[in-house]
TIVODREN-578710 format. One line per field, with one value per residue (C-alpha): residue number from 1; x negated, y, z. Coordinates in nm, 4 decimals, padded with zeros to 6 digits. Layout:
<atoms>
i: c(NUM;...) $
x: c(X;...) $
y: c(Y;...) $
z: c(Z;...) $
</atoms>
This chain:
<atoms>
i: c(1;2;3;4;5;6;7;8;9;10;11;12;13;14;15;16;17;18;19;20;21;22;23;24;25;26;27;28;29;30;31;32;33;34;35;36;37;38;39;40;41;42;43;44;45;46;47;48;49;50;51;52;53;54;55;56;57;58;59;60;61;62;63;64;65;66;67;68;69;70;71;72;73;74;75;76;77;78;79;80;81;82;83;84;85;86;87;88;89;90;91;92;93;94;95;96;97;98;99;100;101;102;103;104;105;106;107;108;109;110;111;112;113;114;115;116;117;118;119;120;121;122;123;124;125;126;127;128;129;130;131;132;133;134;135;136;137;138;139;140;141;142;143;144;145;146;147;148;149;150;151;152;153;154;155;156;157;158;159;160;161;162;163;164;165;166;167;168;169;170;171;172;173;174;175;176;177;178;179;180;181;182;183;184;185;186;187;188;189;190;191;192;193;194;195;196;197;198;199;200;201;202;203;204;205;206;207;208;209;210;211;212;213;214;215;216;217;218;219;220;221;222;223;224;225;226;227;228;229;230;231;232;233;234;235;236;237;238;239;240;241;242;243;244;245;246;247;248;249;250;251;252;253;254;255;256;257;258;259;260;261;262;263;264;265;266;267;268;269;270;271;272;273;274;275;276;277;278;279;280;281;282;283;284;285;286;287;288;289;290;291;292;293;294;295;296;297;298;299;300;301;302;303;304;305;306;307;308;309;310;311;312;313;314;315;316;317;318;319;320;321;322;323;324;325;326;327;328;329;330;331;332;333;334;335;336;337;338;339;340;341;342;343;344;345;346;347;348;349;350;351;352;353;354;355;356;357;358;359;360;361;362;363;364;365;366;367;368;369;370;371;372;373) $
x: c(00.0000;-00.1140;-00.1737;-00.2394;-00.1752;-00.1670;-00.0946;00.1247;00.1402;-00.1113;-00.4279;-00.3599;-00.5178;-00.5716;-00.5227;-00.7398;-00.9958;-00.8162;-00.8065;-00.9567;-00.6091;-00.5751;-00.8912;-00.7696;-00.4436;-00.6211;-00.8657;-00.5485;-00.3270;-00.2035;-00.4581;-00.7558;-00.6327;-00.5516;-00.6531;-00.6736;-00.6203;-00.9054;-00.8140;-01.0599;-00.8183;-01.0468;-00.9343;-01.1225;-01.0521;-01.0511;-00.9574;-00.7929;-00.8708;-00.7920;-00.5511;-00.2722;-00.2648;-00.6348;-00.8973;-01.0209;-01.3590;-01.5338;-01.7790;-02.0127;-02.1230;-02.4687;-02.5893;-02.2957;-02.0899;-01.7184;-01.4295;-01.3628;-01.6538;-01.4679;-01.2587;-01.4834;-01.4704;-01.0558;-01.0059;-01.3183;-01.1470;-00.8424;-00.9385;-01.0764;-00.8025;-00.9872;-00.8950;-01.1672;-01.1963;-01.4310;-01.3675;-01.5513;-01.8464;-01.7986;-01.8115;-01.7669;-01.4326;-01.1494;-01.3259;-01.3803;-01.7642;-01.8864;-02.2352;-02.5505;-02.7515;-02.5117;-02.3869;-02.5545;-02.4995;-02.3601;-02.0512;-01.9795;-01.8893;-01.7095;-01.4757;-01.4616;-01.3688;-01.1026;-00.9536;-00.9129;-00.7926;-00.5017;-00.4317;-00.4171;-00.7108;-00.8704;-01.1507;-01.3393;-01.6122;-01.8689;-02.0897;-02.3050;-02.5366;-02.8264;-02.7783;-02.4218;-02.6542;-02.7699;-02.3437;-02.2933;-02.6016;-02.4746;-02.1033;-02.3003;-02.4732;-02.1962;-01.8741;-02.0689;-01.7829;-01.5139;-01.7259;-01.6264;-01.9848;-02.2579;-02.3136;-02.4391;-02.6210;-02.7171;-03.0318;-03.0473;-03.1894;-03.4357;-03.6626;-03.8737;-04.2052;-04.1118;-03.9680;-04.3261;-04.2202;-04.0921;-04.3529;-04.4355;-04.0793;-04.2757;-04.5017;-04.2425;-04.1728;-03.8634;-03.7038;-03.7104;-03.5834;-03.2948;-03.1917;-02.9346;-03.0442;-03.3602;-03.1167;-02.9070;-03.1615;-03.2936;-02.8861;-02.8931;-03.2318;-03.1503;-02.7892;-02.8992;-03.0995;-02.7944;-02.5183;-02.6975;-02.4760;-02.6799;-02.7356;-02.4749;-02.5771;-02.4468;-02.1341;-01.8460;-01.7062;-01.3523;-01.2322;-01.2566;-01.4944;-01.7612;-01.8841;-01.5307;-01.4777;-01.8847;-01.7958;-01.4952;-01.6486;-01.9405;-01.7485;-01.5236;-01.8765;-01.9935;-01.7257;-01.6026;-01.8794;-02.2089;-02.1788;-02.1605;-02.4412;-02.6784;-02.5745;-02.6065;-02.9724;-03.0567;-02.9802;-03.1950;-03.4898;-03.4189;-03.4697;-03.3078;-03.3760;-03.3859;-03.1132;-03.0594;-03.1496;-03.3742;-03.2708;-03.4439;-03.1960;-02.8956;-02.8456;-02.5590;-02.7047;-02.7748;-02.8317;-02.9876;-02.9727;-03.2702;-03.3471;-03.7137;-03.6455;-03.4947;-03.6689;-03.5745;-03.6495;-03.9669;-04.0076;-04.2108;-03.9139;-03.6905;-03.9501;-04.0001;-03.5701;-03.6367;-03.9137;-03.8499;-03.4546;-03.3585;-03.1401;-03.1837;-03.1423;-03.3506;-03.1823;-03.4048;-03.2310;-03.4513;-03.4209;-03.1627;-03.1743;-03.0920;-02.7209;-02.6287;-02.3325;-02.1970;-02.3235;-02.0477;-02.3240;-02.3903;-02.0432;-01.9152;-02.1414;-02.0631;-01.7154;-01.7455;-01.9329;-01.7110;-01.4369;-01.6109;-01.6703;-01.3142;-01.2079;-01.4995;-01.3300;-00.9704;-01.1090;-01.2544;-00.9523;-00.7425;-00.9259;-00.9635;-00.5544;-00.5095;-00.7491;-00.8700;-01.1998;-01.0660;-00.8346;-01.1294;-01.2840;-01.5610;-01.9030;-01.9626;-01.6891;-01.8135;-02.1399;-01.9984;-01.8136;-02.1087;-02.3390;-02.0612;-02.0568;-02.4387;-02.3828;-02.0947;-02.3192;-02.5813;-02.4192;-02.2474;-02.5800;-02.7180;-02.4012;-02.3333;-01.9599;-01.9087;-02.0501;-01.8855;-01.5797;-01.6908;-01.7558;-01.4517;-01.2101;-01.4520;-01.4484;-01.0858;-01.0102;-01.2759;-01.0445;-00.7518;-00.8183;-01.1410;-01.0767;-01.1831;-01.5339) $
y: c(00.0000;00.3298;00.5775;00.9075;01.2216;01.5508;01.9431;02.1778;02.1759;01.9769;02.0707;02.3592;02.4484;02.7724;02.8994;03.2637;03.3315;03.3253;03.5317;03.4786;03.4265;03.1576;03.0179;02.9589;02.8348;02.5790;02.4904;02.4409;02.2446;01.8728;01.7153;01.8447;01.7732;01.4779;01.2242;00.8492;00.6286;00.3862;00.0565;00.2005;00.5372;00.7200;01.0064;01.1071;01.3233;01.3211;01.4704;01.3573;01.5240;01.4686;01.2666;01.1570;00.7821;00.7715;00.5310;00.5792;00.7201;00.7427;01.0223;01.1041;01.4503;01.6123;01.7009;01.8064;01.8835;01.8578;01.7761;02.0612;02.0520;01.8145;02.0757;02.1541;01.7947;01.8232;01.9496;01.7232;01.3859;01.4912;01.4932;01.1517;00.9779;00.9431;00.9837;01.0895;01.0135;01.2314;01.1228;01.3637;01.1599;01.1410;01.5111;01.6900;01.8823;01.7338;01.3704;01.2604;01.2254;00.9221;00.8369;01.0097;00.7098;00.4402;00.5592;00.4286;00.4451;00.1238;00.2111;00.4506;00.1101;-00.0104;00.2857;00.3237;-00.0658;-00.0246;00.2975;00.1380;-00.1908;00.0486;00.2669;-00.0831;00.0114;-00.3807;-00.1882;00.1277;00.3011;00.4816;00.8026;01.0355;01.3648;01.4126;01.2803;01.1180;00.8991;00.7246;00.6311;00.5217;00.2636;00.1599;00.0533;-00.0662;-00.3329;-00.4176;-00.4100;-00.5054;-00.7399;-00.4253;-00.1717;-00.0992;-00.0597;00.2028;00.3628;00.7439;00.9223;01.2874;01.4333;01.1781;01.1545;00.8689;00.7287;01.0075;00.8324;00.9212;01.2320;01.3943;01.7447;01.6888;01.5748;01.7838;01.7205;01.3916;01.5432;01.7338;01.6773;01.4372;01.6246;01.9887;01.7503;01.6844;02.0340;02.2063;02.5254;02.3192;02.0753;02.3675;02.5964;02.2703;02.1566;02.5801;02.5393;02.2111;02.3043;02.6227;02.4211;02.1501;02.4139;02.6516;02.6483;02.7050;02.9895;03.1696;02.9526;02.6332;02.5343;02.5312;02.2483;02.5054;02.7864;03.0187;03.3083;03.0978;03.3366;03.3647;03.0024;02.8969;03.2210;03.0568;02.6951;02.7728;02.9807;02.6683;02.4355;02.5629;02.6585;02.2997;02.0634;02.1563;01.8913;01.6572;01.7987;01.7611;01.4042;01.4007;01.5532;01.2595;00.9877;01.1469;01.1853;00.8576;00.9637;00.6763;00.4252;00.3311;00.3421;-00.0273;-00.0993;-00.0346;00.0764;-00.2169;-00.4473;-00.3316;-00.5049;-00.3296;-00.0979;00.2722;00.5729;00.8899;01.1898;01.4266;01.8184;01.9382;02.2087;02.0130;02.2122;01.9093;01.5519;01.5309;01.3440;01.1078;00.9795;00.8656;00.7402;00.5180;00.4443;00.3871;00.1464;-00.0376;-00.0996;-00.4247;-00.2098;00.2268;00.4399;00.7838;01.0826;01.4113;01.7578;02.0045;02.3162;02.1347;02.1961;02.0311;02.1503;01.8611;01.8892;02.1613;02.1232;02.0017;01.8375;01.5503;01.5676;01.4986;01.2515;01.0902;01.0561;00.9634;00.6459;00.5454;00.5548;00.3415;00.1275;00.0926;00.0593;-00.2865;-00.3964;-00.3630;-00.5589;-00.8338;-00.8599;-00.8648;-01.1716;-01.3452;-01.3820;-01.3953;-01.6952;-01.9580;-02.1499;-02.4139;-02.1827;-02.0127;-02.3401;-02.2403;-02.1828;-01.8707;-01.7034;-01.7645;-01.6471;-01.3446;-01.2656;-01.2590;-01.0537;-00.8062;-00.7422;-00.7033;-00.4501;-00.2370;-00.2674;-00.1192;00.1578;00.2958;00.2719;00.5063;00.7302;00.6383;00.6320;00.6592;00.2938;00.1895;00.2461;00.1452;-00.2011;-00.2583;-00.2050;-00.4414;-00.7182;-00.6393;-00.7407;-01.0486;-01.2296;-01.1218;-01.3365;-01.5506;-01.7280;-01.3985;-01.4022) $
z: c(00.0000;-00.0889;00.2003;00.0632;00.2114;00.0022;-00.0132;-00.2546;-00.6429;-00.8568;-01.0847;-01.3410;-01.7213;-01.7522;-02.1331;-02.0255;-01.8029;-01.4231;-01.1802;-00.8088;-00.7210;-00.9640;-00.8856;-00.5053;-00.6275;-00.8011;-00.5476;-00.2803;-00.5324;-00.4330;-00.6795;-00.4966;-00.1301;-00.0824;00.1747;00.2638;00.5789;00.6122;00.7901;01.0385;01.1005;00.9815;00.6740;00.3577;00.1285;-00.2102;-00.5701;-00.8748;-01.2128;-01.5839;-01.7408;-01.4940;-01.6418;-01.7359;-01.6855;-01.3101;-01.3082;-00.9061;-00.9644;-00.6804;-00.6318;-00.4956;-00.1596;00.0824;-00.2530;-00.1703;-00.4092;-00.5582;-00.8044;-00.9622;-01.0934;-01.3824;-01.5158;-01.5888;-01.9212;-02.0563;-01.8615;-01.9883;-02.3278;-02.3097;-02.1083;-01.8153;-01.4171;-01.2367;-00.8329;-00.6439;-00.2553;-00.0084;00.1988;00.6011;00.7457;00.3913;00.3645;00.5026;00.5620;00.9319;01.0081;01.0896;01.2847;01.1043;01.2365;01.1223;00.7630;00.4810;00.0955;00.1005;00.3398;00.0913;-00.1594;00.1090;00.1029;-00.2811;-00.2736;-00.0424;-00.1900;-00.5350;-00.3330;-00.2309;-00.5309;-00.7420;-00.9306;-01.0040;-01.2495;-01.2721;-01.3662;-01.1721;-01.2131;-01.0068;-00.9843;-00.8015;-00.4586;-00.5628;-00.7877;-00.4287;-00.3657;-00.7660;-00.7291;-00.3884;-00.6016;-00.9048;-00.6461;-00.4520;-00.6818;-00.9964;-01.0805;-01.0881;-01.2776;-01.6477;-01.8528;-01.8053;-01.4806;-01.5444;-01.3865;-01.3924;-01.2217;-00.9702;-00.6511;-00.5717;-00.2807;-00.1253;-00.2244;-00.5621;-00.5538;-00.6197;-00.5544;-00.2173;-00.0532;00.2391;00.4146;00.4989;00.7598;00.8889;01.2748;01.3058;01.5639;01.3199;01.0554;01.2789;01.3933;01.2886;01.1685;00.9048;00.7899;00.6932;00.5470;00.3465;00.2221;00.1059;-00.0825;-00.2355;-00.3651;-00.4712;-00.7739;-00.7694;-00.8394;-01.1011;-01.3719;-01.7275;-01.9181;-02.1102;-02.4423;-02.3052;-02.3387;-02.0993;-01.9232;-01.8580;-01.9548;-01.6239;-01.4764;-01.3658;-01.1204;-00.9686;-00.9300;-00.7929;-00.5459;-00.4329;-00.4562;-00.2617;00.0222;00.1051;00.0421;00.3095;00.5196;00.5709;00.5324;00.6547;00.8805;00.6252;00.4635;00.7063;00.6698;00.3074;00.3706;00.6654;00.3713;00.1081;00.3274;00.5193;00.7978;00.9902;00.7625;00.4112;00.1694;00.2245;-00.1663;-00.4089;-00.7561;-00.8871;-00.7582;-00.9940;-01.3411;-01.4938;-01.7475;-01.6006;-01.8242;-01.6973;-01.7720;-01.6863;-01.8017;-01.8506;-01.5828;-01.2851;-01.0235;-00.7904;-00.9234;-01.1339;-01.4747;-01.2875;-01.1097;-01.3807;-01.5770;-01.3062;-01.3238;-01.6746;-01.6782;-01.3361;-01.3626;-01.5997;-01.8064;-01.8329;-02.0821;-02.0461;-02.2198;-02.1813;-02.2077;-02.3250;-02.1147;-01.8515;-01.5026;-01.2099;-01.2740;-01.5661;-01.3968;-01.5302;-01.9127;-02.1379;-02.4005;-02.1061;-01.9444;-02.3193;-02.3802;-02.0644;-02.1112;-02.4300;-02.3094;-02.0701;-02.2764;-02.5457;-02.2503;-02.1536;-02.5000;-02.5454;-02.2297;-02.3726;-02.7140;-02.4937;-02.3000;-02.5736;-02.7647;-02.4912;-02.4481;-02.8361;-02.8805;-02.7190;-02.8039;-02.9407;-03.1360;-03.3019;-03.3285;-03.6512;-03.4303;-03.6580;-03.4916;-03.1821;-03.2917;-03.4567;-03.1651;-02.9095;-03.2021;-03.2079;-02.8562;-02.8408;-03.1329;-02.9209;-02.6155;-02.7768;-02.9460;-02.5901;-02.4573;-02.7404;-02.6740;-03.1132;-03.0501;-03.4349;-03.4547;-03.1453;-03.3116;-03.6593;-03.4577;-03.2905;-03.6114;-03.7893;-03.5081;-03.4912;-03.8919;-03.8830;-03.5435;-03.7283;-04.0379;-03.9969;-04.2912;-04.5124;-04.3894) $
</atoms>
């Protein structure tokens, strides 16, 4: 049964730039407040952007990020049919904290799992930026079975031994880590580099004042969950202990994307991602920052993938109910079948959506009459 709890009117598309006042509507509309009863009692909170019967999407935001960023993903989810969940981690916005020293990334599956157990969501996909990218590895280890294709990941965060340009926080007394007033000056350094949106060439995700809506973004941000942040912040460094996995240890395919200016995470680290990990894809954006996030090149591309991914799924689904093995008997349908599935793998990975599609009519046509080819 699903227990969700939720505010006022839902998510609006704006067809000129807003106002503030529409800006705050939209931030305090139903879609972007709602919450969940764990079987624990404890809440979170969550959004729900794009298309309102869309293929679910988790998406896992940067340090102490709260829902609302997700706002900026809903006209490009919309356009490809997909729902995206962004669920507030323990202590962020309206979510209930839950013991710095005890929380790890892979509690964070456990929640997603038991979310989408409620909502009646049986598969997904997953996604992340920067820090998030710890919580989307976490799900693509321990819900492997439930995850639709690719997970993506933009700018992401990885162990501290690697992350090159962060090295001093390592001989940094434990108990300054742990105060208040560091943690908090570190969350506002490291989101100041997360939430730069690009330069005025880029595209936009949405049509809005940008300024307006970081402004009002930014003010709630850190109005409601610095606690959270801090938390965020403890997992990154690991300061308690480690993440619990290494990256190494996931085999769904993983494709990252990285931009030559990310003042945060250095080349060195997702070369590592990409040579380490059984199955990544390294996309470099020339000129990107640590803000991927808000660039509607890699957003597009993203989404673009993961529906190609759900549409594979849909085509495997659907031949597997249409024909049995010993209906398609000939072995060089079986071997087609499994060399056309490499060949649609391949393309999503490469983001070639043209021949993902080109694929799946032409698999389509072959299982529909065999006996032409």
């Amino acid at each position: 049964m699903s227990r969700r709890m939720s505010e006022t009117a839902s998510v609006r598309s704006f067809d000129s730039i807003p106002t503030m006042a529409d800006v705050e509507a939209t931030l305090g509309c139903v879609d972007m407040n709602q919450r969940y009863e764990l079987y624990s009692g404890r809440l979170v909170s969550f959004a729900e952007v794009g298309h309102p019967c869309g293929h679910p999407v988790f998406c896992f935001l940067g340090l102490g990020c709260m829902r609302y960023y997700s706002i900026i993903l809903e006209d490009l989810a919309f356009k490809h049919s997909l729902r995206i969940y962004c669920i507030d981690r323990p202590g962020v916005g309206m979510s209930q904290p839950a013991d710095p020293e005890s929380w790890t990334p892979l509690r964070m599956a456990e929640i997603v799992e038991e979310m989408a157990n409620g909502f009646n969501i049986q598969k997904f996909s997953v996604m992340g930026h920067s820090c998030g990218a710890i919580y989307a590895m976490a799900c693509a280890l321990r819900l492997k079975p439930r995850i639709v294709g690719t997970v993506w990941l933009m700018s992401p965060w990885v162990h501290l031994t690697l992350a090159k340009r962060m090295k001093w926080i390592k001989h940094m007394p434990t108990t300054l880590l742990k105060s208040q007033s560091t943690a908090s000056l570190l969350y506002k350094s490291l989101s100041v580099a997360a939430k730069e949106p690009p330069c005025k060439s880029d595209p936009n995700i949405l049509n809005y004042d940008r300024e307006k809506l970081v402004k009002a973004m930014l003010q709630d941000n850190l109005a409601e969950s610095l606690e959270g942040a801090n938390n965020d912040l403890m997992v990154c460094l690991e300061l308690y202990h480690s993440f619990g996995f290494s990256y190494k240890d996931v085999t769904l395919p993983v494709h990252v994307f990285w931009g030559t200016k990310d003042a945060v995470i250095s080349k060195e680290a997702v070369d590592w991602m990409e040579q380490r990990l059984p199955q990544c894809t390294l996309s470099v954006i020339e000129g990107g920052t640590h803000g991927l996030l808000w660039r509607a090149d890699v957003v597009s591309k993203i989404f673009k993938g993961i529906a190609s991914s759900w549409k594979l799924a849909e085509f495997e689904r659907s031949l597997s109910q249409r024909w049995s093995i010993k209906q398609l008997g000939l072995n060089k349908h079986q071997s087609y079948r499994s060399s056309t599935y490499s060949a649609v793998q391949q393309a999503i990975q490469t983001s070639n959506i043209y021949d993902t599609q080109q694929t799946l009519y032409q698999s389509q046509q072959i299982f529909e009459d065999p006996d032409r080819f």
